[in-house]
N, C-alpha and C positions, 0 to 999 in steps of 0.2 A: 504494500500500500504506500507507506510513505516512503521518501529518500529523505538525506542528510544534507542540511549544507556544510560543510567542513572549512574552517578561516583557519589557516596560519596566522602566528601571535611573532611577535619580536625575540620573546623568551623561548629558547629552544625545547622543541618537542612538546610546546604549550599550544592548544587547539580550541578555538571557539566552535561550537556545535549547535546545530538549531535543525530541530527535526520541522519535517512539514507538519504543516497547521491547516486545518479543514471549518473553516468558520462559515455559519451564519448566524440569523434571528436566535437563534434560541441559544447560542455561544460558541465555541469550537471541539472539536476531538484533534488528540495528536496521540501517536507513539512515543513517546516519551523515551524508552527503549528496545531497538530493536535487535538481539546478537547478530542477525541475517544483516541489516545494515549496518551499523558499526561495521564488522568485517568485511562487507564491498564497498566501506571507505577507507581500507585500512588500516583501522583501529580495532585489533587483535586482543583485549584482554578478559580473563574472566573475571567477573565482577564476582564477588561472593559475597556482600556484606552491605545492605542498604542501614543508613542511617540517617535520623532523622531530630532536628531541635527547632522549637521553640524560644525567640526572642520577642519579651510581646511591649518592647517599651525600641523608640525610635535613640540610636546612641549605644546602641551596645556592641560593645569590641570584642571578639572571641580572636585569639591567636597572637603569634602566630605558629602553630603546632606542626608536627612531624613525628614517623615515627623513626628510629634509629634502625640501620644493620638491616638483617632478613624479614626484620619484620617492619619496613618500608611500605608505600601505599601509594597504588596511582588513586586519582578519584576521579568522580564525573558529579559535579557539583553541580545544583539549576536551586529555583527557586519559587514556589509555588503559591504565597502571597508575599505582599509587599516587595521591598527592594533592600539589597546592599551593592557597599561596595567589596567588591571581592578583590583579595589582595595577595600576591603569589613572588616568592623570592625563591631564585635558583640560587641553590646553597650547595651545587654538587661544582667539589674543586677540580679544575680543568674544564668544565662545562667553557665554551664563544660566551654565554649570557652571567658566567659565576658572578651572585652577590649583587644584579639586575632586578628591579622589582617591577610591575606592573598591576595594574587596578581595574577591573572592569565591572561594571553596571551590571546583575545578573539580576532580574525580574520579575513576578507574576506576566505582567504587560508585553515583554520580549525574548520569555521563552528562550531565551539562550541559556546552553549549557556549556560548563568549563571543566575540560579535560586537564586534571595537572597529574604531570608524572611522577615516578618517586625521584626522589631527593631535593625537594620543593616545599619550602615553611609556607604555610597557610594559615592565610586571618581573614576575619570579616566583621564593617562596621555594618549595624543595621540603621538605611536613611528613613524607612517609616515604622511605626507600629505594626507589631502582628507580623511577624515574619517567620513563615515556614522554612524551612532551608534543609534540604534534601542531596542526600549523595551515598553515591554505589561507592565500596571501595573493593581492591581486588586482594585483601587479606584481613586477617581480623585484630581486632584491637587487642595491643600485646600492653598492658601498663607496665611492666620494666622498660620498655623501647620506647616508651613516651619522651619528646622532648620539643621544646621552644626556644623561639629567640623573642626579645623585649620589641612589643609591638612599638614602641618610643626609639628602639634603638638608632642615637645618634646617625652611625654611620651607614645606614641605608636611605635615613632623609625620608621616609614614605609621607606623601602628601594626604596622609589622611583629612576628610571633611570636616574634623570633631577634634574640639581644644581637650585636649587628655585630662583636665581635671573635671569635664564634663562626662567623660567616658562610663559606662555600665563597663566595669571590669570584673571576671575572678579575682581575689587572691593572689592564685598561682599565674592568670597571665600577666599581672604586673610586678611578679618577681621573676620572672624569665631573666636570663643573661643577656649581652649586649654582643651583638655579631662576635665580636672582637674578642668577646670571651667564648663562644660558642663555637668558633674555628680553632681554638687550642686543641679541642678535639673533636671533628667535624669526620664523621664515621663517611660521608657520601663522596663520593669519586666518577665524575663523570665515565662515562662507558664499562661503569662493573655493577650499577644496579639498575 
């Protein structure tokens, strides 16, 4: 039924995704995921592991998270009400993009999905109320492998929308380390995960 449109991103091996949309009167249908499409756009991975959160206040900052070693995670991130901005750092040394961020708009309204591969820290602010936020991953949540870098961190500079002492934070995401500390032992190596 449907096809994919597949965008290359600036950040390598980072892919925007937007399945077809079948609208009228009464709203739309899409496939949301397809294995048969994914794989005749050449996007090969098995997902095993959909998850799903709840941000119900506009300002809230999650990340930016990863997981470490074999228990690494590609995702396929979308957004099913409201909006953020989604935010992605290649943290894999030797990566053309290492220590690169970029931010993209992900939607109820636009239906784009964001494919990030493993060794890529992941955060998002939410810009309205009420945000669903959905994503397949293709391994399961290891909490020994859990790790972050400080969504504030100095030397990435990320242009978030939101003055940080406004931010809805965890705890634990505004005690993450600062890149700088987080590359003294930085487990990801372009072209070995």
């Amino acid at each position: 039924m449907g096809k994919l449109k597949v965008t290359t991103t600036n950040l390598q091996d980072v892919k925007i995704i937007e399945p077809a949309l079948f609208g009228d009167n009464r709203g739309f249908f899409t496939e949301s995921y397809s294995d048969k499409d994914f794989k005749d756009a050449g996007i090969d991975i098995d997902f095993i592991q959909d998850n799903h959160s709840l941000s119900t206040q506009a300002g809230v900052l999650r990340g930016l998270h990863f997981q470490r070693g074999e228990a690494a995670q590609t995702k396929l991130i979308r957004v099913v009400t409201g909006a953020v901005l989604d935010v992605i750092v290649d943290v894999r040394k030797g990566s053309p993009t290492y220590k690169q961020w970029e931010g993209y708009i992900l939607s109820a309204s636009n239906h784009r999905q964001l494919l990030v591969p493993k060794g890529y820290a992941h955060g998002f602010v939410t810009l309205t109320d009420n945000v669903n936020f959905l994503y397949k991953c293709d391994g399961y949540y290891n909490a020994a492998a859990d790790g972050g870098i400080s969504f504030k961190t100095p030397e990435l500079n990320i242009d978030w929308p939101i003055d940080f002492d406004q931010a809805i934070t965890s705890d634990k995401d505004a005690a993450q380390p600062t890149f700088t500390e987080f590359e003294k032992d930085n487990p990801f190596v372009y072209g070995e995960i």
